[in-house]
C-alpha positions in Angstrom: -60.5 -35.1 -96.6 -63.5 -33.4 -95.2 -64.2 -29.9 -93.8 -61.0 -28.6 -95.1 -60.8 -24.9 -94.2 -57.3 -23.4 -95.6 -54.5 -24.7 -97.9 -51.8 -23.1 -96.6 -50.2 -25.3 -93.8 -47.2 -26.1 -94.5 -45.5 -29.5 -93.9 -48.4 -31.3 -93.3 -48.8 -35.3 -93.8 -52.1 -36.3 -95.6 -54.1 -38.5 -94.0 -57.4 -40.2 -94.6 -60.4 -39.3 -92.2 -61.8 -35.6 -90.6 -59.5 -33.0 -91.1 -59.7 -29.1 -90.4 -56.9 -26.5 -91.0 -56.5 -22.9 -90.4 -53.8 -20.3 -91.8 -53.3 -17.6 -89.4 -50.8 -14.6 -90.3 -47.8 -14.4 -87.5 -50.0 -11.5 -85.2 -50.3 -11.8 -81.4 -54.6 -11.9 -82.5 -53.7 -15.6 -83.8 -53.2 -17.1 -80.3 -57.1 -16.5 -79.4 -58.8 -16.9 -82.8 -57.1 -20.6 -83.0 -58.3 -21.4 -79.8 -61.6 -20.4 -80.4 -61.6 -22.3 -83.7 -60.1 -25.3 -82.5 -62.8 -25.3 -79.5 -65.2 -24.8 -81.6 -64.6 -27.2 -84.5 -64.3 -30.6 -80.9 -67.7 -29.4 -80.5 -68.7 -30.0 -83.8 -67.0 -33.3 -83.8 -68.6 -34.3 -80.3 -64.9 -34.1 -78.7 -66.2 -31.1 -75.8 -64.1 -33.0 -73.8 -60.7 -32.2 -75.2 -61.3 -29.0 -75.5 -59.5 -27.3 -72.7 -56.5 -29.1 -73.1 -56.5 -28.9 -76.7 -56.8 -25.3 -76.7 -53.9 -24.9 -73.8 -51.5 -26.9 -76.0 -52.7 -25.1 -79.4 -51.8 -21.4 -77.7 -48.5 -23.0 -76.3 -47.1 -23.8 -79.6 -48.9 -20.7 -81.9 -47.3 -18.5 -79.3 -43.8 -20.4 -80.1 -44.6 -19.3 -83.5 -45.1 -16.4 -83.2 -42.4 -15.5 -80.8 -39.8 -17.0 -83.4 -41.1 -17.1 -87.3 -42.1 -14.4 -89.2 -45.0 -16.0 -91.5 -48.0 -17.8 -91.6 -49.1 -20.0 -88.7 -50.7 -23.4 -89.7 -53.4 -25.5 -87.2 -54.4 -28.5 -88.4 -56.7 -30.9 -86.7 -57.0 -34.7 -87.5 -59.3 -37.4 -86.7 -57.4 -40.3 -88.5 -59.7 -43.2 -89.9 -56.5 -45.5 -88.8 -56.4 -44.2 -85.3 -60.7 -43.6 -84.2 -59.5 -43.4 -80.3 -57.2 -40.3 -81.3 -57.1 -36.8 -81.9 -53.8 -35.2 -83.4 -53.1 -31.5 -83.9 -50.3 -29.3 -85.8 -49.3 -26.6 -85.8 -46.6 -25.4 -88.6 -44.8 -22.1 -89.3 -42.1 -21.7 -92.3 -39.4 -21.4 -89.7 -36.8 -24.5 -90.5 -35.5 -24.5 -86.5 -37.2 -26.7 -84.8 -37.8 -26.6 -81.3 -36.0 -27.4 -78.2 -37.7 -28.4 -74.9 -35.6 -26.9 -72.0 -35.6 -26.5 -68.2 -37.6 -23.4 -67.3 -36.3 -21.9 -63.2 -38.5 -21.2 -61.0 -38.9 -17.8 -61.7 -38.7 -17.9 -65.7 -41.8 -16.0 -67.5 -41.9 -19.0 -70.6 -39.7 -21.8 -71.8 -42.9 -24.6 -70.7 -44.4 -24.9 -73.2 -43.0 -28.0 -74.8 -42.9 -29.7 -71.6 -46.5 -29.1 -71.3 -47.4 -30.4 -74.3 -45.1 -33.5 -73.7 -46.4 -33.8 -70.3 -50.3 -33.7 -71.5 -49.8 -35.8 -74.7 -50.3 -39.4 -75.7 -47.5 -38.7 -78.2 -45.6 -35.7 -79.4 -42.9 -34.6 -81.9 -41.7 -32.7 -84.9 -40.8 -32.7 -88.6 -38.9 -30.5 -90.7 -40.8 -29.6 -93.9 -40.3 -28.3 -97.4 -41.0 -24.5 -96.1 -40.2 -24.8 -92.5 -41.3 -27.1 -89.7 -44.6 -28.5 -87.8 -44.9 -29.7 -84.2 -47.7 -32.5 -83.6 -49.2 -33.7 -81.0 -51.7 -36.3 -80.0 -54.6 -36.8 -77.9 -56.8 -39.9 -76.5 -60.5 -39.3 -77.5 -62.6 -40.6 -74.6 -64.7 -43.3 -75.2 
């Protein structure tokens, strides 16, 4: 895999074609720096495009992780050689809970965020891991 960047994500797949990954410790700081990494690693790949909407859904699901798990905070972008018209993204934390997607009121300050990256994905999901859990989700790359 090229560009690899950290080894610490946990309960990632392995998958042939571009990959980057970040570890980021479970601090409110993480939510920014991965959106500035992950914004700046589309425009390396030539993906500008997706790169408001991939950083929106990257800082809904690091802030899940950091409201509820205590460690490290995995991002992993993939450009599978399988899949060339699509971008998927992880993000993993060693909490073994995974998510629930609820019905936020009206006037409720969070509870979205899973609905917003359902609502703004090609596909979306989750996997338990060894050492926790990863949510994934997938973009179309324009072209």
């Amino acid at each position: 895999m090229g560009g690899l960047l950290a080894w610490e994500v946990i309960g990632v797949l392995h998958t042939e074609g571009e990959c980057v990954e970040w570890t980021f410790p479970a601090e409110p700081g993480a939510v920014r720096t991965a959106r500035a990494l992950v914004r700046g690693q589309l425009r390396t790949w030539g993906l500008d495009s997706l790169g408001d909407i991939t950083a929106l859904l990257v800082s809904e699901l690091v802030t899940n992780s950091l409201r509820h798990a205590t460690g490290p905070i995995g991002v992993r972008l993939l450009r599978p050689a399988a899949m060339p018209d699509a971008l998927l993204v992880e993000v993993s934390d060693p909490l073994p809970e995974l998510p629930r997607e609820r019905s936020a009121h009206p006037d409720d300050e969070g509870g979205r965020g899973l609905q917003l990256v359902a609502g703004s994905s090609r596909r979306w999901g989750m996997r338990p891991g060894d050492a926790g859990k990863t949510v994934w989700f997938e973009l179309a790359v324009p072209g």
